[in-house]
Residue, then its C-alpha position, 0 to 999 in steps of 0.5 A: x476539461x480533463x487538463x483542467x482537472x489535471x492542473x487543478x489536482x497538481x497543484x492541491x497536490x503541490x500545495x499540500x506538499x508544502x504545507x505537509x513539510x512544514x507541519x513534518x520539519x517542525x515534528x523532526x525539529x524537536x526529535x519527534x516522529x513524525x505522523x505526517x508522512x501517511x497523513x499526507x499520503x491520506x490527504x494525496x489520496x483524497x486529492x486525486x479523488x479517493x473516498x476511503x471507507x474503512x470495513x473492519x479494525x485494522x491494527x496499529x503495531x505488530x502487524x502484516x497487512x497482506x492485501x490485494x493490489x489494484x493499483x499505486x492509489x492503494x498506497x495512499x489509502x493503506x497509509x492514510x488508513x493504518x500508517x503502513x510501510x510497504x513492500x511494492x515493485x520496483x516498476x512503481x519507483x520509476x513512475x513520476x510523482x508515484x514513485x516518490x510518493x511511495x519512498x515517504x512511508x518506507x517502501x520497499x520496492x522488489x523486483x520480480x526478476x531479481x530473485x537473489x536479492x529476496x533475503x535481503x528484502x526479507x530482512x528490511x521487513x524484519x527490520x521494520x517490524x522491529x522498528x513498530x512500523x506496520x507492513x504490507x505486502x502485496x503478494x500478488x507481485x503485481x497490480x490485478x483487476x481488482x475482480x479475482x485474486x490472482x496467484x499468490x508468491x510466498x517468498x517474502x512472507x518468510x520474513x515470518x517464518x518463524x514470526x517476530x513475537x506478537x506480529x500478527x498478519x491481517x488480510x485486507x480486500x480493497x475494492x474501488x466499486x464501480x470504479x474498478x474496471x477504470x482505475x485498475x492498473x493492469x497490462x503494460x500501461x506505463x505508471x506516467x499514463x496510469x496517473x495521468x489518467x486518474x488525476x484527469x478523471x471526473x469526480x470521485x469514488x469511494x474505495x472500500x478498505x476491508x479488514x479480516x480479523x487477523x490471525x498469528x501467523x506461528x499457528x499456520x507453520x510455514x510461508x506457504x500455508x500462511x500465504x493460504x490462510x491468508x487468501x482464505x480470508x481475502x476470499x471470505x470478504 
């Protein structure tokens, strides 16, 4: 049965794709941006048997989400969720399907090895902000177990230091309930084996999206302490 799920799933998945790029040709045929990206990440999501529920008022414009990081399906969620680009490891890139799915909403993808090229990362998240996308960050550097936080790295959120007018940071806390120990991504599992588990899987699960008020990243100084604030509130939820 779980080959079954498998075939079924890829080809919902192939044929939203198709339908998704029609809709998303026609926007850019008249000029216009296009809103289909995060949607069909959204619909991917519920595809591979994601039920998001929304806790909280995420913002649209002039914001940093910083969120914990369970697995790839939280991409598809925030996006669905907020129309979110993101910043995730240069690990998801690689992963079929995965990483192909994170290129259509502007991911950008860091490696935790390669410390000289932060400041130009740095820069793709101002320049995002700049254009009014929403961005998120995952400062956990990898995927946990979805149960603690693990150490946050701050690096990256010099990109609000000093912040860009008006952009605010809003911690998020996603959580797959009963889910969780199955679907973390976690260890030295390979992405491919990772999604083949979960498009295999039975039925579905509801991943609660938790949205703290967000706060003016200016007032707290330094990366470091907006890293703490941060966290505070992810802890809170």
């Amino acid at each position: 049965m779980g080959r079954i799920r498998l075939g079924a799933r890829l080809a919902a998945l192939l044929l939203a794709l198709i339908l998704a790029l029609a809709v998303h040709g026609t926007w850019r045929l008249f000029g216009r941006k296009s809103p289909w990206p995060p949607r069909f990440l959204g619909l991917v999501a519920r595809i591979v048997g994601a039920r998001a529920h929304v806790a909280g008022t995420p913002l649209r414009h002039d914001v940093v989400f910083v969120s914990n990081h369970l697995s790839w399906i939280d991409i598809l969620l925030l996006s669905g969720a907020t129309g979110t680009a993101f910043v995730a490891k240069s690990e998801l890139r690689s992963a079929p399907l995965v990483g192909w799915l994170c290129t259509l909403n502007h991911t950008i993808f860091v490696s935790r090895a390669d410390r000289m090229a932060v400041t130009a990362q740095i820069a793709q998240i101002r320049d995002a902000l700049a254009a009014d996308w929403p961005v998120t960050l995952f400062p956990e550097g990898t995927t946990g177990d979805g149960t603690t936080l693990l150490p946050f790295k701050a690096a990256l959120l010099a990109a609000l230091d000093p912040p860009p007018p008006s952009v605010h940071v809003q911690p998020v806390r996603i959580d797959y309930g009963a889910a969780t120990d199955e679907l973390a991504w976690v260890g030295e599992e390979p992405g491919q084996h990772h999604a083949a588990r979960v498009l295999k899987r039975r039925g579905t699960f509801v991943a609660t999206l938790n949205f703290a008020e967000p706060f003016d990243p200016a007032e707290y100084g330094d990366r470091k302490a907006i890293a703490a604030e941060a966290r505070r509130r992810m802890e809170a939820l």
